[in-house]
C-alpha positions as CSV (number, residue, x, y, z in Angstrom):
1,X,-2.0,-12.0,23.5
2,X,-0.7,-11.3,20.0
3,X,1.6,-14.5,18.5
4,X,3.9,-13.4,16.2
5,X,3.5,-14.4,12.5
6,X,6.9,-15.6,11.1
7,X,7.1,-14.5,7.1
8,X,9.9,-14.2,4.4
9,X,9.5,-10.3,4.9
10,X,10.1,-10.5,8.5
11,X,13.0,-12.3,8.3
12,X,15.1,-10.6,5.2
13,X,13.5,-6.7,5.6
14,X,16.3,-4.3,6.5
15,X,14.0,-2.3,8.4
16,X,11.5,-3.3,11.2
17,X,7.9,-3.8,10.7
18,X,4.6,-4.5,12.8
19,X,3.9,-7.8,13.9
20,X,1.7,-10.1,11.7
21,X,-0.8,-12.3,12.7
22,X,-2.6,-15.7,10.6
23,X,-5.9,-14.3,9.9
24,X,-7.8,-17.3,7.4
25,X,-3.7,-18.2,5.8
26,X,-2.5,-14.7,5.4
27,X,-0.6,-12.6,7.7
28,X,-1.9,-8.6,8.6
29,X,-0.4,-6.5,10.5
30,X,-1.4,-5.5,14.0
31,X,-1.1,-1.9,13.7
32,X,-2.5,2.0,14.0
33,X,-2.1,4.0,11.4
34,X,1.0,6.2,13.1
35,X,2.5,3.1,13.5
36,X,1.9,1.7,9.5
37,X,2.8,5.3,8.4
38,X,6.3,5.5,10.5
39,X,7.1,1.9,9.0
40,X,6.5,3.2,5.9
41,X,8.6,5.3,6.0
42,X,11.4,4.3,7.5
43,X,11.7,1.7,4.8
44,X,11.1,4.3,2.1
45,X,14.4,6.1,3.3
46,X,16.2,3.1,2.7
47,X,14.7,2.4,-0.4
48,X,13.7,-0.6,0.6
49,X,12.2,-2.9,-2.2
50,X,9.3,-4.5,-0.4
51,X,5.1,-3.5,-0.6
52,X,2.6,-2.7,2.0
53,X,-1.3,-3.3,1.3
54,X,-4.5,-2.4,3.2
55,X,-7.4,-5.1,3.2
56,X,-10.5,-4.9,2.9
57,X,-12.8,-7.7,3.9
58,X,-13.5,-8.0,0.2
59,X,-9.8,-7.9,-0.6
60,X,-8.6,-10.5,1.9
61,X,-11.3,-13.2,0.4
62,X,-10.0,-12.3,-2.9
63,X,-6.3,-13.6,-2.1
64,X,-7.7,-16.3,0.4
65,X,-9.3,-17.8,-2.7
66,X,-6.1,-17.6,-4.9
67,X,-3.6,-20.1,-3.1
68,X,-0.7,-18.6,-5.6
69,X,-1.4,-14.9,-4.6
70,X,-1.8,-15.9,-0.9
71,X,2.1,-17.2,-0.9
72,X,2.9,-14.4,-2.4
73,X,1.4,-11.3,-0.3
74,X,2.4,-13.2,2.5
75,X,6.1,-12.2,1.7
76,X,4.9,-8.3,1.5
77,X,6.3,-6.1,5.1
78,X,3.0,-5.0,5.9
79,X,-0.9,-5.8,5.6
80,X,-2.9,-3.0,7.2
81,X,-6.6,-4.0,8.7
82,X,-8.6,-1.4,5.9
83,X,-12.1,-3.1,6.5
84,X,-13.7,-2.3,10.2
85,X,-14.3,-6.4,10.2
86,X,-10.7,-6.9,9.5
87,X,-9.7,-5.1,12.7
88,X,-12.7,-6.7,14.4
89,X,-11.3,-10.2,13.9
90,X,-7.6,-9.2,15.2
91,X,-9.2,-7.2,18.2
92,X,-11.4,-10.7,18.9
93,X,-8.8,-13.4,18.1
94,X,-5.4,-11.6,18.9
95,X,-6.7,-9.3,21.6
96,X,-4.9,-6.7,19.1
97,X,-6.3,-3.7,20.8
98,X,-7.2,-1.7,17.8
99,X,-9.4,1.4,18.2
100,X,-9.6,2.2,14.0
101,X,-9.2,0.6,10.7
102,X,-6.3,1.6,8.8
103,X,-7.2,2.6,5.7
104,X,-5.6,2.5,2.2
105,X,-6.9,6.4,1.9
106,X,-6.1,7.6,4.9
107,X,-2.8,6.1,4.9
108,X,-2.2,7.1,1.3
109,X,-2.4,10.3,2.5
110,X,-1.2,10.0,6.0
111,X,2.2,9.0,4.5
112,X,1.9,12.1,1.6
113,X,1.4,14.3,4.2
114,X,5.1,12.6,6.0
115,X,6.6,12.2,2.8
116,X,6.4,15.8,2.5
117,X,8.2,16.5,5.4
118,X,10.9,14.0,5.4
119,X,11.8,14.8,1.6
120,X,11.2,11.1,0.6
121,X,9.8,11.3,-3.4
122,X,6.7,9.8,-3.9
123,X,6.1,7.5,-7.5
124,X,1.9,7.7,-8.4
125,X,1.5,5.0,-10.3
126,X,-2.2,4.1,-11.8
127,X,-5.7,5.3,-12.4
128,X,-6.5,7.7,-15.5
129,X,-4.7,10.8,-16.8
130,X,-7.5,12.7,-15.5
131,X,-7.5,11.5,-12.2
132,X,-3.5,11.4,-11.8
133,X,-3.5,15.6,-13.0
134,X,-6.7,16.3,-10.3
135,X,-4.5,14.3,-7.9
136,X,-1.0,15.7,-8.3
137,X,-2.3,19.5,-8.3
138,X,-4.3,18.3,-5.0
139,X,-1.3,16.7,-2.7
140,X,1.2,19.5,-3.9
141,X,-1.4,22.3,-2.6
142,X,-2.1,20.2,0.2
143,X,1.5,19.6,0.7
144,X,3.9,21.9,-1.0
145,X,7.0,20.2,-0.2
146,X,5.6,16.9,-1.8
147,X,8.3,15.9,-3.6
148,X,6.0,13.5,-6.6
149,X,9.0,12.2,-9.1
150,X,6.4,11.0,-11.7
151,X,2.9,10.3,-12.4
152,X,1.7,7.0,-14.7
153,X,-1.6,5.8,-15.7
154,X,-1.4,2.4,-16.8
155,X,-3.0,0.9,-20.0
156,X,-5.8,-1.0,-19.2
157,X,-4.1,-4.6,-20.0
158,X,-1.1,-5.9,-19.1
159,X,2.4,-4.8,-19.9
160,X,4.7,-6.4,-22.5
161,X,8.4,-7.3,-21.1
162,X,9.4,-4.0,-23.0
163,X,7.1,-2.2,-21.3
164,X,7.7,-3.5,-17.8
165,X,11.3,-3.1,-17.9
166,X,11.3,0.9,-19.1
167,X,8.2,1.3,-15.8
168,X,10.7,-0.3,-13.7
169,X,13.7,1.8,-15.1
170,X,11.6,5.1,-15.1
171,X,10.6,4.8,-11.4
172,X,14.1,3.2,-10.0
173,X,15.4,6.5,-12.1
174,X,13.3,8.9,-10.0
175,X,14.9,7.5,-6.7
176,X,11.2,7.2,-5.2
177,X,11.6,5.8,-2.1
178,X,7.5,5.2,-2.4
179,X,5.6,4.2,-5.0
180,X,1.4,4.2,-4.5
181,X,-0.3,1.6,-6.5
182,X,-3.7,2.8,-7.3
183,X,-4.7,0.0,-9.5
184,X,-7.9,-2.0,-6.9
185,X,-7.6,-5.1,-5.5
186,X,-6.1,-7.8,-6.3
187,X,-4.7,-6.6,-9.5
188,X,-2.2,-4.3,-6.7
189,X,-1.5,-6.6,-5.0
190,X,-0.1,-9.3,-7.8
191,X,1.7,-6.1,-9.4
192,X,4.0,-5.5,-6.2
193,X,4.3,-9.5,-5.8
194,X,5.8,-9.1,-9.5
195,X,8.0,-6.3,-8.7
196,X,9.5,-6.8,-5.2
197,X,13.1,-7.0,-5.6
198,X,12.6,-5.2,-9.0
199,X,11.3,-1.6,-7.7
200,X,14.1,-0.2,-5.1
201,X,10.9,0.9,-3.2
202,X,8.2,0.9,-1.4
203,X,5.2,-0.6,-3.0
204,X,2.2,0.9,-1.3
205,X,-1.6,-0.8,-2.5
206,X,-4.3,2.1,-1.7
207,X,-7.2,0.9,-4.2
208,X,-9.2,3.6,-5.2
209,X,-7.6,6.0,-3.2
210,X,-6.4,7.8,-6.2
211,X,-10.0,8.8,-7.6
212,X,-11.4,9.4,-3.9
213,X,-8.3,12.1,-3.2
214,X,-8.9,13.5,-6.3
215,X,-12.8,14.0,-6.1
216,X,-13.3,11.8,-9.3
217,X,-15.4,9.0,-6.8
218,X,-17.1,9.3,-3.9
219,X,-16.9,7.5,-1.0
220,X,-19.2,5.5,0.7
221,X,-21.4,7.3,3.8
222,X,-19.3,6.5,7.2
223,X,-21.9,4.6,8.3
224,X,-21.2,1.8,5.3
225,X,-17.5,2.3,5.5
226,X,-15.5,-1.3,6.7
């Protein structure tokens, strides 16, 4: 039997969102991908300033190690199981039921694909000018009513007060209800934690999806994915 996972997110979110479970101090989400995706998007129609991220095994020990970062994704809506272990350990402790992993690729585009549909703009924020053009010209011939509202590749250090101010400006200006991170773990995740409350949407944490989607890095074989 899943036991519900009381956080701050649960309790101040305007919309709903899956329930969480304590897995090693940090609460993730017991939930499919249809499930993460309808979330998702529910929120993004509000504009809901919140973040969603998808762990990896590798991830979750990341922010297990860092006490400070631990408090702090606890507070985001939604922490999908990404690694095949991750949803192992719900299945085993929680009795979660979970057939697949969810993740941060397939939901990246899983909620493109929606996002598409809905009319809810979509922020790409990360990865290399390179990557971001290959990616843009890939999701709008994949999805031609994608609506992307702007495309960013961040300097490679972090951004003065200026600087953070006009990115927050620039993407609450677009009216994205989404924004995807691509920036790898756990320099995402501390990025959303900074900007919840600042960025009227939602944060979405999708690691390297960006340079998968866009063919600029491969993925591992199936057999090695989890």
């Amino acid at each position: 039997m899943i036991t519900s996972l009381k956080t701050a997110s649960s309790s101040s979110a305007k919309s709903d969102w899956p329930v969480k479970v304590d897995l090693f101090g940090i609460g993730v989400s017991c939930v499919t991908i249809d499930a993460a995706c309808e979330a998702i998007l529910r929120a993004a129609r509000l504009r809901e300033s919140t973040a969603v991220s998808a762990f990896s095994v590798h991830a979750l020990i990341e922010v297990v190690s860092d006490a400070r970062l631990a408090d702090k994704v606890n507070n985001f809506a939604m922490i999908t199981p990404d690694g095949q272990p991750v949803r192992w350990a719900l299945n085993w402790l929680y009795s979660a039921g979970l057939r697949s992993n969810v993740r941060g690729s397939d939901l990246f585009w899983k909620v493109c694909e929606q996002a598409s549909y809905d009319g809810v703009p979509i922020y790409l924020y990360g990865g290399t000018g390179e990557t971001l053009a290959l990616l843009r010209a890939k999701l709008v011939d994949s999805f031609p009513g994608i609506q992307i509202v702007g495309a960013e590749s961040p300097p490679f250090r972090p951004l003065t007060p200026q600087e953070d101010a006009e990115m927050v400006a620039r993407v609450n200006d677009s009216k994205a209800g989404i924004v995807c991170l691509g920036l790898g773990s756990p320099k995402q995740d501390q990025f959303a934690a900074a900007h919840v409350g600042r960025i009227h949407a939602v944060q979405l944490c999708i690691g390297a999806a960006f340079d998968f989607m866009a063919g600029t890095k491969a993925t591992a074989p199936l057999w090695m994915q989890g």
